[in-house]
C-alpha positions as CSV (number, residue, x, y, z in Angstrom):
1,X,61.7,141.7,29.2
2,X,58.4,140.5,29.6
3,X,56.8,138.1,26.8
4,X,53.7,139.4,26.0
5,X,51.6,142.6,26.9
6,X,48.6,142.2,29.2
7,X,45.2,142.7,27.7
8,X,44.3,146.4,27.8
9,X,40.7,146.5,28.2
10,X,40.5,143.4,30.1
11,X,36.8,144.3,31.2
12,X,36.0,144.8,27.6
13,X,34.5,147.7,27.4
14,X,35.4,150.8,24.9
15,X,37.2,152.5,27.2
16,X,40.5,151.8,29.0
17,X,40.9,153.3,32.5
18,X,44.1,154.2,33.8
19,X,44.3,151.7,36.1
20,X,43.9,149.1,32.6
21,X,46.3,151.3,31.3
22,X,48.8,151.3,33.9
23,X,48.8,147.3,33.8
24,X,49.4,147.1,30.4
25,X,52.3,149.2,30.6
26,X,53.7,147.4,33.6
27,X,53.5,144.1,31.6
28,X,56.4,146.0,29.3
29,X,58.6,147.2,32.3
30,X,57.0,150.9,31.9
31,X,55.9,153.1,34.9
32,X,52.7,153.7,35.5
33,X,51.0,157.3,34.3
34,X,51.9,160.0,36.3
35,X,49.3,162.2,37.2
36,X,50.8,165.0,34.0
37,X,50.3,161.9,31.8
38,X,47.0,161.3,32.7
39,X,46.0,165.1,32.3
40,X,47.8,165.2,29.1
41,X,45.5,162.4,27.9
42,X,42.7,163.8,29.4
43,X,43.2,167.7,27.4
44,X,43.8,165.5,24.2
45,X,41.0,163.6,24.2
46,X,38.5,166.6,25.0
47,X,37.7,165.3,28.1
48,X,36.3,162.0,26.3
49,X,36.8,158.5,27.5
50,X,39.9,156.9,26.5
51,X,39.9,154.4,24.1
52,X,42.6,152.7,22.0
53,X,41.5,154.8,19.0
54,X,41.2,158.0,20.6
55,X,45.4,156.4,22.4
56,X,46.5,155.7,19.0
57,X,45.2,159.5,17.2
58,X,46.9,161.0,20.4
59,X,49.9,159.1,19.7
60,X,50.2,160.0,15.9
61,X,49.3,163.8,16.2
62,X,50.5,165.0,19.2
């Protein structure tokens, strides 16, 4: 297992594309987002920019 996650927003900007978020979750061993996941995301997030806030409230209430 890998030892550490790769920076998320490694542009540094407030949102994380899927492409940022796709190498973050290869750093863990993950898959990247299927194209459901990314829609999911999208539908949750009203259409808004991802950003590790808006991740995180998707995460808790969904």
């Amino acid at each position: 297992m890998p030892s550490h996650v790769l920076p998320l927003n490694a542009d540094e900007d407030e949102s994380i594309s899927t492409q940022e978020m796709n190498t973050a979750l290869s750093s863990l061993g993950e898959p990247p987002l299927s194209i459901d996941d990314i829609a999911f995301l999208r539908d949750h997030t009203g259409g808004q920019p991802l950003t590790w806030n808006r991740f995180i409230e998707v995460l808790l209430v969904t």
